[in-house]
N, C-alpha and C positions, 0 to 999 in steps of 0.2 A: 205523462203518458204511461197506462199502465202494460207491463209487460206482456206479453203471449204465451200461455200458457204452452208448454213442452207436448208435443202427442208422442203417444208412447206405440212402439210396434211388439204385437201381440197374434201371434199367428196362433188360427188353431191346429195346427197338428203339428208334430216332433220334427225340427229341422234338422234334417241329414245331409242338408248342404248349404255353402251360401256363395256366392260372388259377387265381388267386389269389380264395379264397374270404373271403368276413367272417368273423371269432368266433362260433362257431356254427353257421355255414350250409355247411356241409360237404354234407350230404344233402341241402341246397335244393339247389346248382347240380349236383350231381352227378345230380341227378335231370331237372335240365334239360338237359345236357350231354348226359345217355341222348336225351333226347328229339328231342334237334337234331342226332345224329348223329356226336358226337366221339370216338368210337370206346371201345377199352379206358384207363382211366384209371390212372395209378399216383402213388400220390397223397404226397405231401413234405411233411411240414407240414399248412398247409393249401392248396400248391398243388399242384392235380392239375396232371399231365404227360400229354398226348396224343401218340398216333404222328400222327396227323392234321391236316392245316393248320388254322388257328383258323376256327372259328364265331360268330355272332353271339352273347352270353350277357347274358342281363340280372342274373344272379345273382352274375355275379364283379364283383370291385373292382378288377381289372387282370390283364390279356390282356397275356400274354405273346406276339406273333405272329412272331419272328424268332428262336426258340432256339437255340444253338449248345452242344455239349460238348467241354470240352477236357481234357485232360490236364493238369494240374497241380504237376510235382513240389515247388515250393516257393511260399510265401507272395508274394515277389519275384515269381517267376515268373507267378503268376494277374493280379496289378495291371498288370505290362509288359503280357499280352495285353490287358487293358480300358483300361489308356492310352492302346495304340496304335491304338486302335479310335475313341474319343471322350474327351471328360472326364467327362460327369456320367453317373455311376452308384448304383444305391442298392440294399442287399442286402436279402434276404430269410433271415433266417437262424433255421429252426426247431430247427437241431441244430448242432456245432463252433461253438459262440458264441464262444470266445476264438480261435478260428482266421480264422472269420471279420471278429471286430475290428480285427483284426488287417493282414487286405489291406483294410479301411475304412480304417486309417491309413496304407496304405502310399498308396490314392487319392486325388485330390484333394479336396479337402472339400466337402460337396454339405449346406449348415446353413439349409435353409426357412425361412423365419419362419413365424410367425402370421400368415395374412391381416385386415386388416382390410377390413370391408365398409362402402358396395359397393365391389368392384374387379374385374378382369376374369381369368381362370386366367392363368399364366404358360405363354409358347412356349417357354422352354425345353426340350431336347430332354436326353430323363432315357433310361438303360436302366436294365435290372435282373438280378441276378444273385444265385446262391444255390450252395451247397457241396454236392451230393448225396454225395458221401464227399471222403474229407479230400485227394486228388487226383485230385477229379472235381467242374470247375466247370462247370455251366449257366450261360449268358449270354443275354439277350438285346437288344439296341442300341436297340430300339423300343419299348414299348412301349403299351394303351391310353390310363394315366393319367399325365399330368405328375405325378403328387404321390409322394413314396415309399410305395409300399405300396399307393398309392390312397388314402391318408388326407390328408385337409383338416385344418387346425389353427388355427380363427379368435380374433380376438382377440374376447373374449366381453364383452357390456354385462351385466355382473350388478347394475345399478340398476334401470333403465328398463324393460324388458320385466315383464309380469307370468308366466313360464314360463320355461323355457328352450326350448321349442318354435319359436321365433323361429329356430331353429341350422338346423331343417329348410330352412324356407326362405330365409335366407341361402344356405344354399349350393346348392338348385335354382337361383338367381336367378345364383349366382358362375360355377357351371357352360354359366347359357346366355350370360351375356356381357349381359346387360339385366334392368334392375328399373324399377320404376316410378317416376315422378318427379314432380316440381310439372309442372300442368295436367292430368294424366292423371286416368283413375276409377278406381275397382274397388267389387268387392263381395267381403264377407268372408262365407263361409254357416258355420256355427258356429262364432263367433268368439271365441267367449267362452275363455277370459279377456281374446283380445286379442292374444297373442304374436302373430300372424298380420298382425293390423290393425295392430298399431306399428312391423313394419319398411316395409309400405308409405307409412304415416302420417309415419315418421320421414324420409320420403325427399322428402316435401313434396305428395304424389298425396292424393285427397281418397278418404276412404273410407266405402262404409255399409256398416255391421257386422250380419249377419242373426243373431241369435239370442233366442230364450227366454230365455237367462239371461244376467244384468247382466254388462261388461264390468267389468275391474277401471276402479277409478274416475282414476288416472290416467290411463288410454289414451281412457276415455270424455269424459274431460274434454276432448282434443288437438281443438282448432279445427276442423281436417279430417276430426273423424271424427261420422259420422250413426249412431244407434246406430236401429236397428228390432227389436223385441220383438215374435219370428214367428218361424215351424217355418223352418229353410232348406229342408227338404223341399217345404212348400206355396207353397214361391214360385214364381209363376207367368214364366218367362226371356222371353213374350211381353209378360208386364206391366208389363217394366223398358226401362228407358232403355238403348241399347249403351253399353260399357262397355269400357277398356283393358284389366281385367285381372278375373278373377275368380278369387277364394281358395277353399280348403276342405279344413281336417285336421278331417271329424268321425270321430268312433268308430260303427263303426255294420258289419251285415252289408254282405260287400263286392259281393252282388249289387244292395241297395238303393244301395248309393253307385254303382255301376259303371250302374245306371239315371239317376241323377242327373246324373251324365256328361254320360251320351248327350242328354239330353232339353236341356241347356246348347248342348254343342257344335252338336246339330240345330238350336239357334234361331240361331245366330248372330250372337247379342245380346254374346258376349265374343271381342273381339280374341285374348285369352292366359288359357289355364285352367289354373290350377297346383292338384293337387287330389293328395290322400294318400287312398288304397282300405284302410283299417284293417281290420286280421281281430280278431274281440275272442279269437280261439287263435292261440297259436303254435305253429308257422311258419305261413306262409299256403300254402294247397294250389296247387299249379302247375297253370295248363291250357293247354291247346293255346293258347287265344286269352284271355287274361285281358283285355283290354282290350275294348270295344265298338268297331265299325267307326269310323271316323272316314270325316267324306266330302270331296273332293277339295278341296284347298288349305289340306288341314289338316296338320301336323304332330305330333307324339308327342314329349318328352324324358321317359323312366322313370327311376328311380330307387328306393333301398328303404330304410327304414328299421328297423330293430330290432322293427318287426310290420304295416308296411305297403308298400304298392306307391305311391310319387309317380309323377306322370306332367303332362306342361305340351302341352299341347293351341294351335298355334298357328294361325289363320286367318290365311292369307296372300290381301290380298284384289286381289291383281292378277295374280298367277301361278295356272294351274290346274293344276300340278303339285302331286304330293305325298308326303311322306315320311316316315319315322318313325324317329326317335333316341331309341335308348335311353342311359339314365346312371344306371347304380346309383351311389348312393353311399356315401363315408364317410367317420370325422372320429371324432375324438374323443371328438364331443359324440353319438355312438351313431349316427348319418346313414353312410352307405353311397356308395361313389364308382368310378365311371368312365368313359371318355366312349369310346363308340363311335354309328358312325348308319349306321342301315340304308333304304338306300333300296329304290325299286320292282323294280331289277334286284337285288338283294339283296349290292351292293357293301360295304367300310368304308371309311370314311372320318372324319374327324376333326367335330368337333360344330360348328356356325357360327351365330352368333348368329341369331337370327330374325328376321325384317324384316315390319315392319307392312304 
């Protein structure tokens, strides 16, 4: 059988930006990319190439915003140009896989580990780079995500948790730089099996788990955890105690949870709302404003996972500025990743943990 010949992406005009999409979500971003203005897209893989400086995107996993193309004629030749530029680089290679192995080993070695949690993202300073034909390298020095690809790689507890849902939020909590700790609260609103409650619980922070159904019985058992058997819906956020943190992966239509939200954030009873908008279809439909207003001293961190929108809602209660960070993300364990923040002048800037 003879092989298939390699197609090469060759745009014509000077690429000033590119995004890198998840598995899959091709037609997600490219649909938000139409909507936000980034002009004609040519797309590599699965990273679209723009003629137009980068945009804010919630749907890529890594923003390319510094691209350069160079002329290539040999292997040697592409790695001297990224040598002499920085050391850590990390490729994207949807096509010449053994070409581009190839200037991987000619660069210096760039070998991640597995995170383990909690810890905080690494400052390391990553670019990234990809072959559009076999003497035609896209570069670019900066990147959105420290991680290659945009992918997170944790070191996984497959004892302890009852899910592997636990990965979600591990890694919202890894991307803001803060998780919850011994003296803090939270509330879990459909907690059930638990995944949710046992990384706050495991962190030493005391938890009440809101759900109808019985938590697995080791996470129920955990000292710190108060279990209440009730709708998280009919919980009333004026009838609770303020609280450090409050949790929420339900499944459910995402205008009733994106209500639920609101109705939390407006009381003011949670310092930090980490919550998943689950569509029970896939993909989830893009709109102008997926999210409900938030109101002044609050904060935004999004993210996506393999069929919903996370989002971490923070009240800052001495500043009455406020802003909104999004971070898709992703990982291995099917979670989605990259960290850009949009503020009120609708600047980028890099993600900064959140201050109570």
């Amino acid at each position: 059988m003879n092989a298939q010949p390699e197609t090469h992406t060759l745009p014509a005009w000077p690429v000033r930006s590119a995004y890198l999409a998840a598995p899959g979500f091709e037609a997600v971003l490219e649909q938000e990319l139409a909507r936000r203005g980034a002009g004609a897209l040519c797309w590599h893989g699965r990273l679209a190439l723009s003629a137009l400086p980068p945009v804010a995107s919630l749907w890529a996993i890594d923003i390319w915003n510094a691209p350069e193309l160079h002329p290539v004629p040999s292997i040697k030749g592409a790695a001297r140009i990224m040598r002499g530029m920085q050391r850590n680089w990390a490729g994207y290679a949807p096509t010449l896989h053994r070409r581009s192995a190839l200037i991987t080993d000619a660069l210096p070695p760039v070998r991640p580990k597995p995170v383990s949690f909690p810890s905080s993202p690494p400052d390391a300073h990553l670019g990234g780079w990809t072959l559009l034909a076999p003497d035609q390298l896209l570069l670019s020095p900066t990147k959105s995500s420290p991680f290659i690809n945009g992918e997170v790689a944790f070191v996984e507890n497959r004892t302890d948790p009852p899910s592997r849902a636990y990965l979600k939020l591990w890694e919202a909590l890894f991307r803001l730089g803060r998780w919850p700790v011994a003296g803090e609260t939270c509330i879990d609103l459909g907690a059930c099996p638990g995944g949710w409650t046992w990384v706050a619980a495991s962190q030493g922070a005391h938890v009440t788990a809101i759900d109808r159904a019985p938590l697995a019985e080791s996470v129920a058992a955990l000292p710190n955890v108060t279990c209440r058997y009730e709708s998280a819906f009919g919980l009333d956020p004026a009838a609770c105690a303020p609280v450090d943190w409050l949790f929420s992966d339900i499944i459910a239509y995402p205008a009733r949870l994106l209500a639920l939200a609101q109705r939390w954030i407006a009381s003011g009873r949670a310092a930090r709302i980490v919550m998943t908008i689950n569509s029970r279809a896939r993909p989830i439909t893009i709109r102008p404003r997926p999210l409900p207003p938030f109101p002044a001293g609050a904060c935004c961190i999004c993210g996506t996972t393999s069929m919903s929108l996370l989002f971490l809602a923070t009240r800052r209660r001495v500043s009455s500025r406020s802003a909104i960070s999004t971070t898709p993300m992703a990982s291995r364990q099917h979670t989605r990743a990259t960290a850009i923040t949009i503020s009120r002048s609708c600047s980028v800037s890099s993600v900064a943990p959140a201050r109570r």
